[in-house]
Residue frames relative to the residue before (quaternion, step in Angstrom):
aa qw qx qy qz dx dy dz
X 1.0000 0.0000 0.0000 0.0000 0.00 0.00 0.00
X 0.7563 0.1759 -0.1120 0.6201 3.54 0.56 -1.09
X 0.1335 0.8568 -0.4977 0.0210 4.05 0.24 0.61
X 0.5155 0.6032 -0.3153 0.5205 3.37 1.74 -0.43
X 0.7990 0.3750 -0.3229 0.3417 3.37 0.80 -0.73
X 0.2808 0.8314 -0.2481 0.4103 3.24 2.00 -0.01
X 0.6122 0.5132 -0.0315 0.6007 2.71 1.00 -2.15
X 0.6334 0.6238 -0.2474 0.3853 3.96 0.80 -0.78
X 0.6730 0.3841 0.1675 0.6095 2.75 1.02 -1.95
X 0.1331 0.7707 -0.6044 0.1518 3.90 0.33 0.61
X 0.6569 -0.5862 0.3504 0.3195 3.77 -1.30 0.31
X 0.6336 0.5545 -0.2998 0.4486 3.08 1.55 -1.00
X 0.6405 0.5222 -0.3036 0.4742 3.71 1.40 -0.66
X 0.6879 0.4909 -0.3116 0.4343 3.53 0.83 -0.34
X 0.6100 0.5027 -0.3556 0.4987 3.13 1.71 -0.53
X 0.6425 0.4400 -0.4249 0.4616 3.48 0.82 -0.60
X 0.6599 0.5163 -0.4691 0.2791 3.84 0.71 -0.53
X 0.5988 0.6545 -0.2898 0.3594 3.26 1.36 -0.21
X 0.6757 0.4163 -0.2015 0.5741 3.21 1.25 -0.88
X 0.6399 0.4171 -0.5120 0.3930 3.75 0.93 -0.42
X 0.7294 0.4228 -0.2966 0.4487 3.91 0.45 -0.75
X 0.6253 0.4100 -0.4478 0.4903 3.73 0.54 0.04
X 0.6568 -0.6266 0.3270 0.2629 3.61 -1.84 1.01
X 0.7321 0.2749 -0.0584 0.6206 3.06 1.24 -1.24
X 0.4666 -0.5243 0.5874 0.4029 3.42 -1.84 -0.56
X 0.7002 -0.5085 0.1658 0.4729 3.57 -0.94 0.47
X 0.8470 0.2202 -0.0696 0.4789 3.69 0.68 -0.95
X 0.3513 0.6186 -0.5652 0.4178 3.96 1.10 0.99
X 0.5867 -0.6576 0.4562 0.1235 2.66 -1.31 1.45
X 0.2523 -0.8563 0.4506 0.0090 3.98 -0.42 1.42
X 0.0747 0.8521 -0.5180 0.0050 3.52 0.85 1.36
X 0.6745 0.3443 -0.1912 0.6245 4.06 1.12 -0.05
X 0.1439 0.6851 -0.7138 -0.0207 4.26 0.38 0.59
X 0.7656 0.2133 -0.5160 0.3196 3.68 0.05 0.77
X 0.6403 0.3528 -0.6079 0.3096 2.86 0.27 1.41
X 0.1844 0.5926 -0.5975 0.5077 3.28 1.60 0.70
X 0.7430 0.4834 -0.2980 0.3543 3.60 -0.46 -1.59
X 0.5909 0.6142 -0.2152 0.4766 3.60 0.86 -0.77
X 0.7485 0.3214 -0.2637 0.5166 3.53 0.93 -1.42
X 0.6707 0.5275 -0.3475 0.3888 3.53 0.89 -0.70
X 0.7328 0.4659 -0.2547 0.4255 3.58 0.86 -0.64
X 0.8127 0.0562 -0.0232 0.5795 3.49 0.82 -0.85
X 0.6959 0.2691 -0.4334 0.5055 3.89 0.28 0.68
X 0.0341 -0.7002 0.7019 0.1263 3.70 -1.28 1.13
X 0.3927 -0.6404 0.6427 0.1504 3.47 -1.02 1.83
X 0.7574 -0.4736 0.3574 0.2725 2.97 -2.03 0.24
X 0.3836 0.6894 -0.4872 0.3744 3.77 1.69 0.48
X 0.8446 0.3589 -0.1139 0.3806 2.76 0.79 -1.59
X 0.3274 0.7715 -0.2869 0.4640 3.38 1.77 0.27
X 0.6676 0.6452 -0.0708 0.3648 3.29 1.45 -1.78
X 0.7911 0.3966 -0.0241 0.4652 2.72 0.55 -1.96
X 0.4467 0.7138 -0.4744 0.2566 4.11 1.02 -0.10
X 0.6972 0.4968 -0.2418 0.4568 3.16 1.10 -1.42
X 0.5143 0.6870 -0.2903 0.4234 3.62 1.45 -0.68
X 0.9247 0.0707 -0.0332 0.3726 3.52 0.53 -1.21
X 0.1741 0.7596 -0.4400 0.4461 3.19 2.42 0.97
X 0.7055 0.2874 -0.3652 0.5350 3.83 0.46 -0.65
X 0.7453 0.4165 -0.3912 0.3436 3.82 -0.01 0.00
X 0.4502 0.5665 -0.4039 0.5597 3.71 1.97 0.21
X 0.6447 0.4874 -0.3737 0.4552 3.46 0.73 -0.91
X 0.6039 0.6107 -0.2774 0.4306 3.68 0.76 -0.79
X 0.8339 0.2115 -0.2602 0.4383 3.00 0.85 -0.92
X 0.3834 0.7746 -0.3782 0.3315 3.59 1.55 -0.01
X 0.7792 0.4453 -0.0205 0.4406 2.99 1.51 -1.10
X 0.5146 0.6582 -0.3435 0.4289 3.06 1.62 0.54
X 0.9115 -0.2613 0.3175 0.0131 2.94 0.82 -1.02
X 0.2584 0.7640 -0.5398 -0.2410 3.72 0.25 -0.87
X 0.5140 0.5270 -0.4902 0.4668 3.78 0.99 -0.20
X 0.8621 0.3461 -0.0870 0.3598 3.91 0.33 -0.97
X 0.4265 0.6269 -0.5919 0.2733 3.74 1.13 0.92
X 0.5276 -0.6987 0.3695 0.3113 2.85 -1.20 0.38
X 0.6379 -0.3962 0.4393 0.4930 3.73 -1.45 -0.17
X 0.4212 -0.7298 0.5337 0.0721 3.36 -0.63 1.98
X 0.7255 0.4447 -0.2857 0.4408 3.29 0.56 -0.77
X 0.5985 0.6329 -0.3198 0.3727 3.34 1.26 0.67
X 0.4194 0.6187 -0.3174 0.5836 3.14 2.12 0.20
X 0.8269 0.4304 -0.0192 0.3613 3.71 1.16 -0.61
X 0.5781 -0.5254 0.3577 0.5116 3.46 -0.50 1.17
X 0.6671 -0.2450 0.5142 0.4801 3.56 -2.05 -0.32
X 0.7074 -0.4219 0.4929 0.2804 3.48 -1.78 1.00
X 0.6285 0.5707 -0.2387 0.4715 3.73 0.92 -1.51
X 0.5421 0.7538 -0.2814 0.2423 3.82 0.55 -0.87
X 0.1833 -0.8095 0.4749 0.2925 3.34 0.02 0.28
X 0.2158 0.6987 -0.4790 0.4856 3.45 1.74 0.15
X 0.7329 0.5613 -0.3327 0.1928 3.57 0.01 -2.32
X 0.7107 0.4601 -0.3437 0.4063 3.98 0.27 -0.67
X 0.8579 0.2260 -0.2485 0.3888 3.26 0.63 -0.33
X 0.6446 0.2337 -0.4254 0.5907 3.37 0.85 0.61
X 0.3369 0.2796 -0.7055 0.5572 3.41 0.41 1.92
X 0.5838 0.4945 -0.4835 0.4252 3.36 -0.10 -0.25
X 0.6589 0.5459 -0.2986 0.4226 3.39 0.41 -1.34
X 0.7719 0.4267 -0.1933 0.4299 3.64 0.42 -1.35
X 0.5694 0.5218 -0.4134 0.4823 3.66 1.62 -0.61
X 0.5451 0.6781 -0.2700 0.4125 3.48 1.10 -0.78
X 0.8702 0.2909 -0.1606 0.3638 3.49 1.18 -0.82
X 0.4452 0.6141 -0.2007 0.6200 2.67 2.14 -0.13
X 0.8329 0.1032 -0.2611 0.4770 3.62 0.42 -0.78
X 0.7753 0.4368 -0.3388 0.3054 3.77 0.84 -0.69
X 0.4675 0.7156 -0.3932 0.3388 3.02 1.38 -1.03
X 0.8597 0.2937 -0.2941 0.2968 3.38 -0.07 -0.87
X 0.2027 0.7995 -0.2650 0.4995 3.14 2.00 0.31
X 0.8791 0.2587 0.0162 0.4000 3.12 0.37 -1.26
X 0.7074 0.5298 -0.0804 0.4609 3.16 1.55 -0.99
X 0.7388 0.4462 -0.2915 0.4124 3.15 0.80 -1.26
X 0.2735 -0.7301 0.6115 0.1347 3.61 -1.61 0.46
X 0.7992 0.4319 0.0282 0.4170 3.43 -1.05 -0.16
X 0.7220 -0.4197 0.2451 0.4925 3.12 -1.59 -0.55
X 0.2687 0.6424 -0.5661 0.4413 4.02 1.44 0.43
X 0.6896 0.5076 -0.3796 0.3503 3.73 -0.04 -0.81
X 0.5526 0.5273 -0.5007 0.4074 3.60 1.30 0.59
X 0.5162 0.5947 -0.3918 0.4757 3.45 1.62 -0.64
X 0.5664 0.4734 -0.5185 0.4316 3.99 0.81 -0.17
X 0.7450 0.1820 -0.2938 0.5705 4.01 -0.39 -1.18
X 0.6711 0.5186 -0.3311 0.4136 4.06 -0.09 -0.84
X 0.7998 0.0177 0.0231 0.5996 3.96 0.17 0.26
X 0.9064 0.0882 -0.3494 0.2203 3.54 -0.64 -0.36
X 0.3756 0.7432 -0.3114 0.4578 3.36 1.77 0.06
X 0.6206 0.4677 -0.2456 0.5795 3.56 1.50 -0.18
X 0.6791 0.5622 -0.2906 0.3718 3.24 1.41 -0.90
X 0.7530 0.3387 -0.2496 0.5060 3.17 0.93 -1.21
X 0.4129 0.6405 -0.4895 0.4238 3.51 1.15 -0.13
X 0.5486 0.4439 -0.3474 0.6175 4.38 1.03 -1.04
X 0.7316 0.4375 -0.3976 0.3395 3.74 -0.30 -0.55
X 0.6636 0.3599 -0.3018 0.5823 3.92 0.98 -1.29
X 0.6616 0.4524 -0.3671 0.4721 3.98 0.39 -0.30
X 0.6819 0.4637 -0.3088 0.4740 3.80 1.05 -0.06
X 0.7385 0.3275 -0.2999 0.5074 3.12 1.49 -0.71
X 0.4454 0.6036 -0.4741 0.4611 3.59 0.98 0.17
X 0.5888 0.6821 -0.2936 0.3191 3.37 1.16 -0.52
X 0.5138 0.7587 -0.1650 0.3649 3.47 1.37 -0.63
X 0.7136 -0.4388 0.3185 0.4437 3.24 -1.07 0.11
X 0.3994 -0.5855 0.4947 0.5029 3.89 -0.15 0.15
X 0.8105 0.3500 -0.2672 0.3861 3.84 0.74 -0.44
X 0.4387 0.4168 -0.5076 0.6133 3.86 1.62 0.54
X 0.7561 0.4014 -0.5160 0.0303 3.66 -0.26 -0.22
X 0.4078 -0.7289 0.3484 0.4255 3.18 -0.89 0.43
X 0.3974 0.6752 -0.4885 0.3841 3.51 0.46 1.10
X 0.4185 0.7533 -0.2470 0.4431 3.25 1.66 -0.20
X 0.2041 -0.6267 0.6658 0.3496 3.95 -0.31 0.61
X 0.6170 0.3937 -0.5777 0.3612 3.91 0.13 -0.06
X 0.2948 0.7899 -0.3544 0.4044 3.67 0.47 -0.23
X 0.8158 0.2698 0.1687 0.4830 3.21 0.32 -2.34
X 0.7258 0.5387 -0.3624 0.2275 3.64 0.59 -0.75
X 0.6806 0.4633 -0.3312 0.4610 3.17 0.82 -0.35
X 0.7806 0.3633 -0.1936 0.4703 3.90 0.74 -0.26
X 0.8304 0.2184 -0.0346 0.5113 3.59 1.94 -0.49
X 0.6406 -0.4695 0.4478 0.4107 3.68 -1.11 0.68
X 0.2587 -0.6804 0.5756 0.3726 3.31 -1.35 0.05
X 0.6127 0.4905 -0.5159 0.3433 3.38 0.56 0.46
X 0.2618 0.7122 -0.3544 0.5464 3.27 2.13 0.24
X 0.6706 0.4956 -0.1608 0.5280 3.32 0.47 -1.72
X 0.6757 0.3704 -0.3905 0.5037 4.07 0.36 -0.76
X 0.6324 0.6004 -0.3786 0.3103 3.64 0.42 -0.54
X 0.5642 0.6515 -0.2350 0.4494 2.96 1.53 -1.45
X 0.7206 0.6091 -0.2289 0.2392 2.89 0.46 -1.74
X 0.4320 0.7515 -0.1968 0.4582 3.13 1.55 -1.55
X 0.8889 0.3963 -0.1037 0.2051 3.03 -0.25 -1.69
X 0.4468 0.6877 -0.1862 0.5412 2.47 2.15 -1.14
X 0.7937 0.4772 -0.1401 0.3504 4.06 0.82 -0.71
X 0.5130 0.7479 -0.2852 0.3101 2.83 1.35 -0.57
X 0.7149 0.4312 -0.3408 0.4323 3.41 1.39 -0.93
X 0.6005 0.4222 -0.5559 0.3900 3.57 1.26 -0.02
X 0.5134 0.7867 -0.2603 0.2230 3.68 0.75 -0.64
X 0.6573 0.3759 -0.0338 0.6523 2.89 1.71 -1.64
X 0.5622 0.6281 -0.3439 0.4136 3.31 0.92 0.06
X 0.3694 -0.7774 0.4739 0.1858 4.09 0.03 0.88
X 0.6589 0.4597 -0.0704 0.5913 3.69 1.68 -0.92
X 0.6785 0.3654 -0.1637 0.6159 4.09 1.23 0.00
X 0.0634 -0.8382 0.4647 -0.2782 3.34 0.88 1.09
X 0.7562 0.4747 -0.0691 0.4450 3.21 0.42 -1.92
X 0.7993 0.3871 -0.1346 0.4394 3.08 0.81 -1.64
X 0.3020 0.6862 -0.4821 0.4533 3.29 1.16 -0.06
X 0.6985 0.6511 -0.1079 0.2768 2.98 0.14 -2.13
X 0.6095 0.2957 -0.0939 0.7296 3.62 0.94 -1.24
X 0.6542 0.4031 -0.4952 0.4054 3.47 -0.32 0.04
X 0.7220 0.4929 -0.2585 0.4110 3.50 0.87 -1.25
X 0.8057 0.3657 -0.3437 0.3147 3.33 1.32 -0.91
X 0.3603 0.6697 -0.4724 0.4456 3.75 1.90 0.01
X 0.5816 0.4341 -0.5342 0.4335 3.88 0.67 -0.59
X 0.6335 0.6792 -0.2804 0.2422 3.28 0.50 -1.61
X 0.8887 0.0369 -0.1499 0.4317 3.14 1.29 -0.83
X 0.0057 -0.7129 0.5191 -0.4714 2.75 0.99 1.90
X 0.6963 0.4721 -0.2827 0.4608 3.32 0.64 -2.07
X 0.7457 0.5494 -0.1543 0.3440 3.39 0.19 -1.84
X 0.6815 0.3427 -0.3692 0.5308 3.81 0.44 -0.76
X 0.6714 0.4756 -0.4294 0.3723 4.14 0.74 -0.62
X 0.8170 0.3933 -0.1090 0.4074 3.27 0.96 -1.16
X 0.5354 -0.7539 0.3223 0.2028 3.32 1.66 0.09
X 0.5850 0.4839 -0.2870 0.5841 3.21 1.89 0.65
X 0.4363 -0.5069 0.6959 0.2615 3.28 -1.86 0.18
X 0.1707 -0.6323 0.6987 0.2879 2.93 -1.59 0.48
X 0.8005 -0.4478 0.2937 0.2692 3.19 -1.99 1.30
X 0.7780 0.5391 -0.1406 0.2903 3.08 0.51 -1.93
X 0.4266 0.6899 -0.3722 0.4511 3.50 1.55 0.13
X 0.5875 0.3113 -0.1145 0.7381 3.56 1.34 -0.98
X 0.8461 0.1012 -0.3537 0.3858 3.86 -0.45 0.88
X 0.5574 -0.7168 0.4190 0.0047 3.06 -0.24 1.79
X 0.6497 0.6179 -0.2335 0.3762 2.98 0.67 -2.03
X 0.7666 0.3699 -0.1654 0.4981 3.41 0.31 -1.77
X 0.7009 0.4895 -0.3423 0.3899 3.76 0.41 -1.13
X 0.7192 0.3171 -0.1510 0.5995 4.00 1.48 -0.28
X 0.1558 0.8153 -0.5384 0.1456 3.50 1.38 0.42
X 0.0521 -0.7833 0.4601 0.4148 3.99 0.06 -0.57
X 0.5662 0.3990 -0.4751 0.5426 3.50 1.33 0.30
X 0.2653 0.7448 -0.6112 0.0345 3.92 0.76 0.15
X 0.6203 0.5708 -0.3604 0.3994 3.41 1.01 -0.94
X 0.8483 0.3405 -0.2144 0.3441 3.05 -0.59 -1.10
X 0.6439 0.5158 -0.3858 0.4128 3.70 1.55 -0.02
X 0.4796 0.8047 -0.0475 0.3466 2.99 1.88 -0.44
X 0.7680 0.2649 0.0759 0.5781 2.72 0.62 -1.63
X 0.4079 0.5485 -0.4337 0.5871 3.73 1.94 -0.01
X 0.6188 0.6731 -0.3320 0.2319 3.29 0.56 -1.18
X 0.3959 -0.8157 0.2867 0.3094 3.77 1.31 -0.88
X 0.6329 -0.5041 0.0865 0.5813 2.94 2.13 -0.38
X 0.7152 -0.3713 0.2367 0.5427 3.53 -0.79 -0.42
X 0.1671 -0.7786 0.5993 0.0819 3.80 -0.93 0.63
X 0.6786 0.3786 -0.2642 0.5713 3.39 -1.10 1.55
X 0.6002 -0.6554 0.2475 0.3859 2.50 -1.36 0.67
X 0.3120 -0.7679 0.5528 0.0860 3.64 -0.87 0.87
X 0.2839 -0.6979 0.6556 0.0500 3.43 -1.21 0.96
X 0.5762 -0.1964 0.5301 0.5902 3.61 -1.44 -1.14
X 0.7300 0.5288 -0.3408 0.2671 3.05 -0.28 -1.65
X 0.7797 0.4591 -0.0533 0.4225 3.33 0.68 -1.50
X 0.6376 0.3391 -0.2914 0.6274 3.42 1.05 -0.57
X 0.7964 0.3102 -0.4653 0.2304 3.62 0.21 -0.70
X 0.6437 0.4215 -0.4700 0.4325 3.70 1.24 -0.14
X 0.3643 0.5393 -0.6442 0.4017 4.16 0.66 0.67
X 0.7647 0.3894 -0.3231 0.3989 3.77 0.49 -1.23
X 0.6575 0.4498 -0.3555 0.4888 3.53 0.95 -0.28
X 0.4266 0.6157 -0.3515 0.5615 3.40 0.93 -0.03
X 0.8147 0.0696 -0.2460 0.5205 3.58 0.58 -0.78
X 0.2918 0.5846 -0.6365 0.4097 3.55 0.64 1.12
X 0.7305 0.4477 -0.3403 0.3876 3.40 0.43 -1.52
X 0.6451 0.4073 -0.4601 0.4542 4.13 0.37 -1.03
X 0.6640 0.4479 -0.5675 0.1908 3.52 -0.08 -0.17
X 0.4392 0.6858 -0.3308 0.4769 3.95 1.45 -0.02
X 0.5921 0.5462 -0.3006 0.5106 3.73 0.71 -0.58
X 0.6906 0.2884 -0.3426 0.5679 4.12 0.84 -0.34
X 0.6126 0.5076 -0.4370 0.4197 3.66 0.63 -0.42
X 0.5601 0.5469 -0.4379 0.4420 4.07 0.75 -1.27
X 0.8616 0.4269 -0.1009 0.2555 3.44 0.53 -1.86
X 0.6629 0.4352 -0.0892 0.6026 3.47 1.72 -0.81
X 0.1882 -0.7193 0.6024 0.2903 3.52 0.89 -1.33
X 0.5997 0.2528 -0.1315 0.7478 3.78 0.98 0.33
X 0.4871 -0.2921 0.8078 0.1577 2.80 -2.63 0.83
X 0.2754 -0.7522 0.5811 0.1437 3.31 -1.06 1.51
X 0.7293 0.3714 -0.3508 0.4551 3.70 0.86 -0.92
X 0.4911 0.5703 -0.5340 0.3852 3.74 0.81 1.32
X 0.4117 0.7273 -0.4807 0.2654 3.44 1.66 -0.34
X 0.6173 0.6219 -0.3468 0.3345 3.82 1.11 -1.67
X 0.8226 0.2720 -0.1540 0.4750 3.85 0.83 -1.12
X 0.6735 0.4363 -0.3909 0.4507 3.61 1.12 0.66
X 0.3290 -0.6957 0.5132 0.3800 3.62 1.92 0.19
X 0.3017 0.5516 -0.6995 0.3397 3.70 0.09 1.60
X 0.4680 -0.4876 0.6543 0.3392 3.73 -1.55 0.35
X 0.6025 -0.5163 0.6013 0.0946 2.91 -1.52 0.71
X 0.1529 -0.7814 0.5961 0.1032 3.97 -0.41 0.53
X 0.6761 -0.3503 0.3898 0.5179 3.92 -1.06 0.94
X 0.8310 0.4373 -0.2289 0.2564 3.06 0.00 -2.16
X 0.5786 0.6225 -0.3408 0.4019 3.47 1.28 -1.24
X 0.8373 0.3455 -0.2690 0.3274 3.30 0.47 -1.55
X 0.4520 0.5374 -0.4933 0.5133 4.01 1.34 0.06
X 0.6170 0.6540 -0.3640 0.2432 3.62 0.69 -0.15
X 0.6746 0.5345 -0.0462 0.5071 2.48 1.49 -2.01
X 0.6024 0.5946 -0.2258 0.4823 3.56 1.67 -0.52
X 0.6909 0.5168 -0.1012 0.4953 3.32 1.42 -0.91
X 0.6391 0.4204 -0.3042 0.5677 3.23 1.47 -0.54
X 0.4735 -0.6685 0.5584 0.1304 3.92 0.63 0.07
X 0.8405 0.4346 -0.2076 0.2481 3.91 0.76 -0.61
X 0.7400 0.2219 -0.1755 0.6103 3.65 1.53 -0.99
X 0.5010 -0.7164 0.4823 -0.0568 2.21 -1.91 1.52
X 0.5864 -0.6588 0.4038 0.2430 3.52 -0.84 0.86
X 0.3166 -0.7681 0.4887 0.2664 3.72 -0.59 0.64
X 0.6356 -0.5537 0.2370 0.4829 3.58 -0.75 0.46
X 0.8395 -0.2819 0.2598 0.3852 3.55 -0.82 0.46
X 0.8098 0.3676 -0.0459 0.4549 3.01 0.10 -2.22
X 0.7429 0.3928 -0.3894 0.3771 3.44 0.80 -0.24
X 0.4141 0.5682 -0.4781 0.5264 3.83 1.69 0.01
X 0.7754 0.4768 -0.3276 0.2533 3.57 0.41 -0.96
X 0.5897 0.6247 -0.1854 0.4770 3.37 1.96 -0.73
X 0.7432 0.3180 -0.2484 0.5337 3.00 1.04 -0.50
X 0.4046 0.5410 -0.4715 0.5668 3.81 1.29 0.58
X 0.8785 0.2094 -0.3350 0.2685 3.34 0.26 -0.83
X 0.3238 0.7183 -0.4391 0.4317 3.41 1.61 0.26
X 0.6453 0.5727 -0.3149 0.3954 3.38 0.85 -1.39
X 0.7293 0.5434 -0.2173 0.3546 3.30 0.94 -1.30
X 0.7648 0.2793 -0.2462 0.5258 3.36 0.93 -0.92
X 0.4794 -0.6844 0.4106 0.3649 3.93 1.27 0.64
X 0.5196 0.5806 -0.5208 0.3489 3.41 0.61 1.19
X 0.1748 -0.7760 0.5660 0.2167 3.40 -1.11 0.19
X 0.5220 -0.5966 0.5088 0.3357 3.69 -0.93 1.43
X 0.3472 -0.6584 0.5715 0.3456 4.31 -0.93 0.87
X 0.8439 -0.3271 0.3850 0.1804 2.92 -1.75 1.20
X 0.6937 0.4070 -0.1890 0.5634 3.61 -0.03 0.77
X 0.6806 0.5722 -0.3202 0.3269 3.43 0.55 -0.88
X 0.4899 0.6223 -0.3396 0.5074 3.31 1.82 -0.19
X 0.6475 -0.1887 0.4401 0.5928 3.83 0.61 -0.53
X 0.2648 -0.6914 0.6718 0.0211 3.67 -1.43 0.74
X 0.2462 -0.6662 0.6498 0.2708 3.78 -0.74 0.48
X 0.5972 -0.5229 0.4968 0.3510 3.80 -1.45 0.91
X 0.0797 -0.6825 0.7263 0.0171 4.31 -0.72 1.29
């Protein structure tokens, strides 16, 4: 049915989306994981530079489907059984949830919370669906071919669509705390943040967080992976209180609530898009249309 996007979406491209958006390679040795955590969160090298123009024609494709008419994802991908299967899910979560993250411009940045944030949200809720021992979220999965600080990266990545999701709250939640105790049963530790409420429900946790630049010191697994899980949890604290991610209101033509905007004031960190592009994407809303993919800025094909 969807063979073009096949053709779009090849194995070698899903492998490469994996390796461009992840810190490390599967089996380099990780004497600093916060500055892994660092590169992965707030520097895009020239991998992920590469590959835009690569997987910009297979967003448009799917931009234009739909949500009634995507296709069976797990058709881009070896058998579930495969030892292929974990990492080009990864790959395809990568284009589904970060890509447009990273890519989109403009008034495109409505296709991120407004349409594909549902998509990749169906893909991590399909593959969670599995056998506990096909998914590739599984350190079985990973041990025999990857680090486990490989494996934490994964994991991550693997979350993001519940995370970014306004409607996956919960599941976030259980996702974040299966990593959590991943860390803790290998390493024989608790993490802190279990016993301090305060911070783990901060409602500015985010935006103080993720200002913050990453983990400082000297950083381990242990230590880096419960900073990144740490900022899994603050992103829950605007959803309890708001029901929404307020600084998504600007690229989904939502009003702003009193409460929202003392937030967005209080948090010191997101920034307003220009004008004209709040106003474009209001009046799209209005006449039920959506400006095509691209109209934000194109990447050089």
């Amino acid at each position: 049915m969807h063979d073009e996007l096949n053709a779009l979406l090849p194995p070698s491209l899903l492998q490469q989306a994996a390796e461009s958006w992840m810190a490390l390679t599967k089996t380099e040795e990780v004497p600093d994981f916060g500055k892994a955590v660092k590169k992965m969160l707030f520097s895009h090298d020239d991998k992920v530079s590469a590959i835009r123009p690569k997987v910009w024609p297979a967003l448009e494709y799917i931009s234009k489907l739909g949500p009634d008419h995507l296709p069976d994802w797990f058709s881009l991908l070896p058998p579930v059984d495969s030892p292929d299967f974990p990492t080009q899910a990864l790959g395809l979560t990568m284009v589904l949830d970060q890509a447009p993250r990273n890519f989109f411009q403009g008034i495109d940045q409505r296709w991120v919370g407004g349409y594909f944030d549902d998509i990749s949200l169906g893909f991590a809720r399909s593959l969670q669906k599995l056998a506990p021992d096909l998914r590739p979220t599984s350190w079985s999965r990973w041990r025999d071919t990857a680090s486990f600080e490989y494996f934490i990266f994964a994991r991550m990545s693997f979350s993001t669509p519940f995370v970014h999701n306004e409607h996956a709250s919960e599941e976030a939640m259980a996702f974040t705390d299966e990593t959590r105790t991943y860390i803790e049963e290998r390493f024989n530790v608790r993490d802190p943040i279990r016993q301090q409420p305060e911070r783990r429900w901060d409602l500015l946790g985010f935006p103080k967080l993720i200002s913050s630049g990453g983990p400082e010191g000297d950083v381990d697994i242990v230590k880096g992976g419960f900073w990144l899980l740490e900022l899994m949890d603050v992103h829950k604290p605007p959803l309890d209180e708001f029901g929404r991610y307020p600084y998504r209101n600007w690229h989904l033509g939502r009003d702003m609530t009193a409460e929202e905007e003392a937030w967005i004031r209080d948090a010191d960190f997101f920034k307003p898009p220009p004008e004209e592009v709040c106003k474009k994407i209001k009046e799209d809303i209005e006449a039920n249309i959506w400006s095509p993919l691209g109209s934000g800025g194109k990447p050089d094909i």
